[in-house]
C-alpha positions as CSV (number, residue, x, y, z in Angstrom):
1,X,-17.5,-33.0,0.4
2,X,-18.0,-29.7,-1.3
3,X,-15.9,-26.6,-0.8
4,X,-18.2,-23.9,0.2
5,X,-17.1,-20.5,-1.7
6,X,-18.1,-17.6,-0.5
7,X,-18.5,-14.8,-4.1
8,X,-18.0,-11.2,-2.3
9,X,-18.9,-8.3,-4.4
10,X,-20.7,-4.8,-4.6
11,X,-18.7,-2.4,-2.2
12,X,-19.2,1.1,-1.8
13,X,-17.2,1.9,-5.0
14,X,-18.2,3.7,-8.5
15,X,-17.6,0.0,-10.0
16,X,-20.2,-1.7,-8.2
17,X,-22.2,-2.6,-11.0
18,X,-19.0,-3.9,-13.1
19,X,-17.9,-5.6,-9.8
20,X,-22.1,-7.3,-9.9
21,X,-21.3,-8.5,-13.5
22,X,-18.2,-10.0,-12.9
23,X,-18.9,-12.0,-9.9
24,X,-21.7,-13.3,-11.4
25,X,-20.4,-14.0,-14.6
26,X,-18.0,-16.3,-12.3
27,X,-20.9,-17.5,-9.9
28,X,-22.3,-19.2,-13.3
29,X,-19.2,-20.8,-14.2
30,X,-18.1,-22.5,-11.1
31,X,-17.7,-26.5,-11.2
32,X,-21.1,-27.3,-9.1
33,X,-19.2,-30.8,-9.0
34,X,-16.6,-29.6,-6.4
35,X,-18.0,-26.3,-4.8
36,X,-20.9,-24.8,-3.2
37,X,-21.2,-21.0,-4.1
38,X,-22.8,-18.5,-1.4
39,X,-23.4,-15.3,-3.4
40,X,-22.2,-12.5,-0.5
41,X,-23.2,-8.9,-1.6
42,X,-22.1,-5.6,-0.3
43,X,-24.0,-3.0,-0.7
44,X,-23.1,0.8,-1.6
45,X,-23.5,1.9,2.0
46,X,-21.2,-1.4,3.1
47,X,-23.8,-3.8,4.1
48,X,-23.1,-7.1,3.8
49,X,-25.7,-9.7,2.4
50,X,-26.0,-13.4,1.5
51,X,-28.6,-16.1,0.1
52,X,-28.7,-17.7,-3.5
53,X,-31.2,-14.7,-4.6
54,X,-27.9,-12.7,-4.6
55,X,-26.8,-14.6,-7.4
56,X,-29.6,-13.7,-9.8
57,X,-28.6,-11.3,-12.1
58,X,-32.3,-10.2,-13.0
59,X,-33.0,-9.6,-9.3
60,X,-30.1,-6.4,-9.7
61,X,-32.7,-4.2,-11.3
62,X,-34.5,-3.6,-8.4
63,X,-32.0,-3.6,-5.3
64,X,-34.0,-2.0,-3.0
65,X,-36.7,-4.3,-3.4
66,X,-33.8,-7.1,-3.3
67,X,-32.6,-5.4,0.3
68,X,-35.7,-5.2,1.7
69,X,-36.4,-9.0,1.6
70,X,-32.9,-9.9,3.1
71,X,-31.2,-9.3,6.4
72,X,-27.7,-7.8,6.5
73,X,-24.6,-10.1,7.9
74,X,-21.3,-10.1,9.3
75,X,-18.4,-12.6,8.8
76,X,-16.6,-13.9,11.5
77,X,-14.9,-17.0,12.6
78,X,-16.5,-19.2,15.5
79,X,-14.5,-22.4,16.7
80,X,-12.3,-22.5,13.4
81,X,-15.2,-22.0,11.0
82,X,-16.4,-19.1,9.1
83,X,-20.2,-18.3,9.7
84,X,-22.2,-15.3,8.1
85,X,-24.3,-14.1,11.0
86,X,-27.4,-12.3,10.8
87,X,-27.0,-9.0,12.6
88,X,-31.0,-8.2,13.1
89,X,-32.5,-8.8,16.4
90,X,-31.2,-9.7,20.3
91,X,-29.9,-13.1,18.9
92,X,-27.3,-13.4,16.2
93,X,-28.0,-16.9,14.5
94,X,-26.0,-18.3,11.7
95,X,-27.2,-17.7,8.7
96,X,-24.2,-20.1,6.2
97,X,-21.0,-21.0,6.7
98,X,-18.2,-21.1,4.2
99,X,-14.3,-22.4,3.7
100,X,-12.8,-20.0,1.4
101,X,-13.8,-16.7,0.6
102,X,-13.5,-15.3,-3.3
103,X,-13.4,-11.5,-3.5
104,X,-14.5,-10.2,-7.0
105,X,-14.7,-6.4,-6.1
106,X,-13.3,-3.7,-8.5
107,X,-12.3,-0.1,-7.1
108,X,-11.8,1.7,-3.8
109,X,-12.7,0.4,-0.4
110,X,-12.8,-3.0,-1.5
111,X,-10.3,-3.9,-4.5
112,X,-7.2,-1.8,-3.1
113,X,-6.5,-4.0,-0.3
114,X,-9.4,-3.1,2.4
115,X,-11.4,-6.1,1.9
116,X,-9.1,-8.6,1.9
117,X,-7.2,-6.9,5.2
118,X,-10.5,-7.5,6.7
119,X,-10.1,-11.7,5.5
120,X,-6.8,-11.5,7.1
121,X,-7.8,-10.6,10.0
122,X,-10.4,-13.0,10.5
123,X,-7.9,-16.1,9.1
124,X,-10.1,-17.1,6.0
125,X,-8.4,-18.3,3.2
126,X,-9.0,-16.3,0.1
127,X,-8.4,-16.3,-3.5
128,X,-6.3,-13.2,-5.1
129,X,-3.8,-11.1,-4.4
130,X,-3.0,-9.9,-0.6
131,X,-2.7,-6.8,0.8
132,X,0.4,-5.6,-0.3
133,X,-0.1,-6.8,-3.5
134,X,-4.1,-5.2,-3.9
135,X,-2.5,-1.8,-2.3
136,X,0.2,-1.4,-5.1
137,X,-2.1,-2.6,-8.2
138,X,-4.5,0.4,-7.3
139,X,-2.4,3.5,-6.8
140,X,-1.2,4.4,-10.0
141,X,1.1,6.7,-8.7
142,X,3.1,4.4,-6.0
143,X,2.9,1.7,-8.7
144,X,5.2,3.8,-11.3
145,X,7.1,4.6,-8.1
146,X,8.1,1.0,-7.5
147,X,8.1,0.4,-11.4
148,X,11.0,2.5,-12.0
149,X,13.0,1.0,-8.8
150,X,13.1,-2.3,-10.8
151,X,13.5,-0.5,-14.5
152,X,9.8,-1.2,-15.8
153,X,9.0,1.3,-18.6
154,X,6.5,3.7,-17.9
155,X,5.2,6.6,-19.4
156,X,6.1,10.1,-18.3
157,X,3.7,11.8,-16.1
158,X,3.1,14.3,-13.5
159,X,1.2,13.5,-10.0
160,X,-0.3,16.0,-6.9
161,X,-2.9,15.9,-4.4
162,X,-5.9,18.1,-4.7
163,X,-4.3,20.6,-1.9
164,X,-1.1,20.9,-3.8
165,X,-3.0,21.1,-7.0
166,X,-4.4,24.1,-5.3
167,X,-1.5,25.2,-3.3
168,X,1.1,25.5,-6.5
169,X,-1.2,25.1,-9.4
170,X,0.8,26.9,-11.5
171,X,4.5,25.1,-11.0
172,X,2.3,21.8,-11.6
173,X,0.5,23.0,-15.1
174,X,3.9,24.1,-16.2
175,X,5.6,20.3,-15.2
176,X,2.5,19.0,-17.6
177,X,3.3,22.0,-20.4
178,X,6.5,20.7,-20.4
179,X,6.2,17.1,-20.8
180,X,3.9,18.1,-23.1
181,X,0.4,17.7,-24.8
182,X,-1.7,15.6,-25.4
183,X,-1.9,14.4,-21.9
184,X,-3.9,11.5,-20.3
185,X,-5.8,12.8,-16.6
186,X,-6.7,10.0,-14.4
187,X,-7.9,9.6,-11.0
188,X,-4.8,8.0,-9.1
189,X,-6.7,5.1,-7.5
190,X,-9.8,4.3,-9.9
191,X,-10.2,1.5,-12.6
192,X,-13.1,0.9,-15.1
193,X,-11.5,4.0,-17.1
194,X,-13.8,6.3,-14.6
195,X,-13.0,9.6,-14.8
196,X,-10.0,9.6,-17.3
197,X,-10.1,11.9,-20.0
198,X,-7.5,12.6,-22.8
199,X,-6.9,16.3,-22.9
200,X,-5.7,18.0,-26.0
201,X,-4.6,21.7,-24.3
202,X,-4.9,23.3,-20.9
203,X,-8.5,24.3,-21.2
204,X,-9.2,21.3,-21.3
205,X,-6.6,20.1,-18.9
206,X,-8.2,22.4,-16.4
207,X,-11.9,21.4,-16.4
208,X,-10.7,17.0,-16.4
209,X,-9.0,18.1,-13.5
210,X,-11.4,19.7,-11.5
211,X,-13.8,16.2,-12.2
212,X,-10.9,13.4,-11.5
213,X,-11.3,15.7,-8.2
214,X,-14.5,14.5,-8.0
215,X,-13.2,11.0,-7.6
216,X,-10.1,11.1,-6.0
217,X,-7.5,13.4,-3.6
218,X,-4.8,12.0,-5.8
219,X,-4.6,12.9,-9.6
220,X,-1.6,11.3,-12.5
221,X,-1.4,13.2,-15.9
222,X,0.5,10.8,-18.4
223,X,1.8,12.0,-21.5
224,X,-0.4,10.5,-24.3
225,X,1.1,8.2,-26.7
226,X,-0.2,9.8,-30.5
227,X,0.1,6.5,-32.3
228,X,-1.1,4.1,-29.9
229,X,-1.4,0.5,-29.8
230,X,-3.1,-1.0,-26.3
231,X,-2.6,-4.2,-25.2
232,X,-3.2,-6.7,-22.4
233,X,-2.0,-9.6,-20.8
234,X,-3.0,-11.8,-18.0
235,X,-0.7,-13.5,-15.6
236,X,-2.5,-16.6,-13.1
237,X,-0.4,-18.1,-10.5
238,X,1.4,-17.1,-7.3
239,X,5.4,-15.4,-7.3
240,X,6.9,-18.9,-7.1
241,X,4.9,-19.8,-10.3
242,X,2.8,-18.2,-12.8
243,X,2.2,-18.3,-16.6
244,X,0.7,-15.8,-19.1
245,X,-2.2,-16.1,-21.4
246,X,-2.7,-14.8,-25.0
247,X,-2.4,-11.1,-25.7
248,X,-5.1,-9.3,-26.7
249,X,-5.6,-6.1,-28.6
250,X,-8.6,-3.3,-27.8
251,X,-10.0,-0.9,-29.8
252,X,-12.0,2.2,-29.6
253,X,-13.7,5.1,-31.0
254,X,-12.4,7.6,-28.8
255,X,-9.1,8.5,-27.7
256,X,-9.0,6.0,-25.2
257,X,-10.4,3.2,-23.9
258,X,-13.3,5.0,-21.8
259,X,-16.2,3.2,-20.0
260,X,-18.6,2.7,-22.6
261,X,-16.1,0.8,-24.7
262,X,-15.4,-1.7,-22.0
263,X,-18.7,-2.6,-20.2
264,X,-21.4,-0.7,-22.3
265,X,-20.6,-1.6,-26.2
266,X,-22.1,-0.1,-29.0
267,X,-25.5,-0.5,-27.3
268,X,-27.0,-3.2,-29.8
269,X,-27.1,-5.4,-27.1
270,X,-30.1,-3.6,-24.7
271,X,-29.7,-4.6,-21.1
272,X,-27.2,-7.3,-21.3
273,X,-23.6,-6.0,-20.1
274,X,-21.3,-9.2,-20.3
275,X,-18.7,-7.0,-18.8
276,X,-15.0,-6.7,-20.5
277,X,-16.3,-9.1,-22.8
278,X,-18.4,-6.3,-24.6
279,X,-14.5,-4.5,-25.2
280,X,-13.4,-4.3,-28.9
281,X,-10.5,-6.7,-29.7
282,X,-8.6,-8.9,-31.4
283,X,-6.8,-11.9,-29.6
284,X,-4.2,-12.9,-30.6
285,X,-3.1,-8.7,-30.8
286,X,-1.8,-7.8,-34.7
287,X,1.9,-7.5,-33.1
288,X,5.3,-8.3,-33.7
289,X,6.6,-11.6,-31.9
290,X,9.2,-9.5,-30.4
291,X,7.0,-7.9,-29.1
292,X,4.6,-10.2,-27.8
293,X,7.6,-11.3,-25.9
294,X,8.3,-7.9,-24.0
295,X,4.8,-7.8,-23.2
296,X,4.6,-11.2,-21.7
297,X,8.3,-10.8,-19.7
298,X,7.2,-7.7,-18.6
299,X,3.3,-9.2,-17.5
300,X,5.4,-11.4,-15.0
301,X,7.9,-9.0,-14.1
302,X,5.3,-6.8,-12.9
303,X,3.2,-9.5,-11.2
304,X,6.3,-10.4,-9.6
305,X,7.0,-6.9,-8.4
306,X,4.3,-5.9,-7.1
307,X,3.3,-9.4,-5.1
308,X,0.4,-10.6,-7.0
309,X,-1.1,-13.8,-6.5
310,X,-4.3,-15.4,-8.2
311,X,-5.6,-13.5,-11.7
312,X,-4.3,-10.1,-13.0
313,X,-4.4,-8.6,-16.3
314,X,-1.7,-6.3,-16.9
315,X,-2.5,-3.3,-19.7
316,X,0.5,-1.6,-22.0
317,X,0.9,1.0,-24.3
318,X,2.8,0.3,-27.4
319,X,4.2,3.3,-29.1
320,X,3.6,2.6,-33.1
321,X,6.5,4.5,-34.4
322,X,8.9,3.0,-32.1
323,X,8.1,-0.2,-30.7
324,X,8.4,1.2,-27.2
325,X,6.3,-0.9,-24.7
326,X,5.1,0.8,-21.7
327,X,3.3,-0.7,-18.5
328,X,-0.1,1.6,-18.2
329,X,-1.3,-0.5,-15.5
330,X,-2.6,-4.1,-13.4
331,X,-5.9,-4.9,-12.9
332,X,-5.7,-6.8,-9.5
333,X,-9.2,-8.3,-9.6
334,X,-9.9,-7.5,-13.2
335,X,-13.3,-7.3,-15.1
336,X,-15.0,-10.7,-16.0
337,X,-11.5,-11.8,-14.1
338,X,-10.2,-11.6,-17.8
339,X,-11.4,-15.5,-18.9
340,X,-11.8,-14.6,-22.6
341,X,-7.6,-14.1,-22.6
342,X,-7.2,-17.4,-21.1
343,X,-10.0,-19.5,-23.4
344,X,-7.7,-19.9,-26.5
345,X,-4.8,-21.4,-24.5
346,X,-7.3,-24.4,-24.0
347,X,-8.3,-23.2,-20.2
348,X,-12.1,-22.9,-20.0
349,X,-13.5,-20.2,-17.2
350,X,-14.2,-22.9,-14.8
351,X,-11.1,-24.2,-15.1
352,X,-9.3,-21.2,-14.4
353,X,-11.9,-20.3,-11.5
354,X,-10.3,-23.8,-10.4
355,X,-6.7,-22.5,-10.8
356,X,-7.5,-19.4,-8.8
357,X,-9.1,-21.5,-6.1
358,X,-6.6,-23.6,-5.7
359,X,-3.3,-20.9,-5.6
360,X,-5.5,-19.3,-2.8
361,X,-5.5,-22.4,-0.6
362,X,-1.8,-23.1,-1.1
363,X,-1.0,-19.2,-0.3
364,X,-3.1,-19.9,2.5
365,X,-1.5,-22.9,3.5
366,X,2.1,-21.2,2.9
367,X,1.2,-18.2,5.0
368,X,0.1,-20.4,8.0
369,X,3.4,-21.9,7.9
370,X,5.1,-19.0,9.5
371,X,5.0,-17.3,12.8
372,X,2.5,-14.4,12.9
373,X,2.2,-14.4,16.7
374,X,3.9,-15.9,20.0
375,X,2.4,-18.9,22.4
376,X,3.1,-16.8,25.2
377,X,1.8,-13.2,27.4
378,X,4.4,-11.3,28.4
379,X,1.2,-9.8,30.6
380,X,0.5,-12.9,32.4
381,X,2.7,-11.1,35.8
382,X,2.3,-7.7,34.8
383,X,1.6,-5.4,37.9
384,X,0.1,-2.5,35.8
385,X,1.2,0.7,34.1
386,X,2.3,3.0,36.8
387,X,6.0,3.2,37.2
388,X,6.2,0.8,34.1
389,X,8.3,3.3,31.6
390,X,10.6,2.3,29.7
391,X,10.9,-0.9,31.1
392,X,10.2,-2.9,27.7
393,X,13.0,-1.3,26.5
394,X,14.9,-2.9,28.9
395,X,13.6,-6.4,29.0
């Protein structure tokens, strides 16, 4: 018997279309032999949706149209199995059912741990990392925190929320003045490369500011690495066992990698976005074999750190002049679920959409081996709430 896999993605986040691409990309390549894929869309104002005509990319260019013909959801768990009920009308009937759910989401309110808090609560078993593991990977700035509690190179940098920016504005453009231009500005919890800018003095400094504000409370300023090499590395597997893939190398035209280089291309291609594919790179990366060593220790050490489980793709800045190797940052759910690094090893995308599967039935399996709750009610004789303080304490 088939497993029934439920594909979540869309979400109310500025990478909603990249999230589309990439769970589709994955819908497509899924062994038809062994599972039954039930597209589940979310749409920007948090609607859930399901049916195969969510799994049409074409059907994406009109998604009102698309909404219009469909009826929104919910999940929930009924007598130990997971059914998608319609929420329109008096009577909620089930709609599908499925056994494990597969969140490809990229960005806030779905990637950084919300979504899959909402799986845990329900029981599902899911593929990727938890929530632990999905908060860490998308704050850049409590990420560097825990990264230099276990000695994991990073680059300098300088963080503040939009009141303190506001608040002390001066004392924080004299910490970036002092580490020193050019500087990197980044929303703290976006990927994609939305709204980072490299900024070259404080005029500019000011005005990439103001618009990461735009995206985020919560703003990082890196110091900018002048002879830059970038490259990335994915890790598969849970903490108790993993393995890397082959290193690539990206290129760009601008200062960083923005956007446009990673989902957009050089626009030969009209209309047909394969996602990170469309990135400039060269696998394996031009480096050093020492160095393709530090990058694939450190790829674990960091998917060990920060309690990762299923597919990540960690991303590093290699200082040219020195041979410094720095972590930039993990992609918890990254784009196209980073395939094309994991192709020249010999493991084809449905093989590793197999591998992710799998890890998230055994985490699931390994988490339902431990006691999350008591067989008991410590209510069952309670007489009530008056005169009851402090009596817990007591026992």
């Amino acid at each position: 018997m088939k497993l029934r896999i439920g594909v979540i993605f869309g979400g109310a986040s500025v990478e909603h279309e990249v999230s589309v691409i990439s769970a589709l990309q994955a819908i497509q390549n899924m062994d038809n032999a062994k599972y039954e894929v039930v597209p589940i869309y979310i749409s920007k104002d948090r609607l859930w949706y399901c049916g195969n005509e969510f799994g049409m990319i074409e059907n994406y260019r009109n998604v009102d149209t698309l909404l219009k013909k469909s009826s929104p959801v919910m999940l929930t768990c009924l007598d130990g199995e997971f059914c998608l009920f319609s929420t329109k009308g008096l009577f909620h009937k089930i709609i599908d059912k499925i056994d494990v759910a597969f969140p490809i989401v990229h960005g806030q309110n779905v990637e950084d741990g919300s979504l899959v808090g909402f799986l845990e609560t329900i029981g599902i078993p899911y593929v990727g990392s938890g929530v632990l593991g999905s908060c860490l990977g998308q704050d850049k700035v409590v990420m560097k925190q825990v990264f230099a509690s276990s000695n994991i190179p990073v680059v300098p940098y300088v963080w503040f929320f939009e009141n303190d920016y506001y608040e002390r504005k001066e004392s924080i453009l004299k910490d970036i003045q002092e580490m020193g231009y050019p500087v990197v500005v980044k929303p703290a919890r976006l990927g994609s490369s939305v709204g980072i800018h490299f900024a070259k003095e404080e005029s500019e400094l000011l005005k990439y500011i103001e618009e990461a504000f735009t995206y985020d409370r919560k703003i990082v300023v890196e110091k900018a690495i002048s002879d830059l090499i970038e490259v990335n590395c994915s890790v598969l597997g849970t903490v108790h066992c993993m393995e890397v893939s082959e290193i690539e190398q990206v290129f760009s035209d601008h200062d960083i990698l923005t956007f446009q280089d990673k989902y957009v291309g050089n626009g030969k291609t009209k209309g047909s976005s394969k996602g990170m594919v469309n990135a400039s790179r060269v696998i394996p990366a031009d480096i050093s074999d020492d160095l393709s060593n530090q990058v694939q220790n450190l790829s674990k050490q960091v998917f060990s750190t920060l309690n990762f489980s299923g597919v990540v793709r960690i991303d590093f800045l290699i200082d040219a002049n020195t041979n410094e190797v720095y972590v930039n940052e993990p992609n918890v759910i990254p784009g196209s679920l980073a395939f094309y690094l994991w192709e020249p090893k010999g493991v084809s995308y449905s093989k590793l959409l197999d591998e992710m599967i799998t890890f998230g039935i055994k985490e699931y399996k390994e988490r339902n081996q431990k006691i999350t709750c008591f067989d008991t009610n410590i209510l069952e004789n309670f007489g009530g709430l008056k005169g009851s303080k402090g009596k817990l304490n007591g026992k």
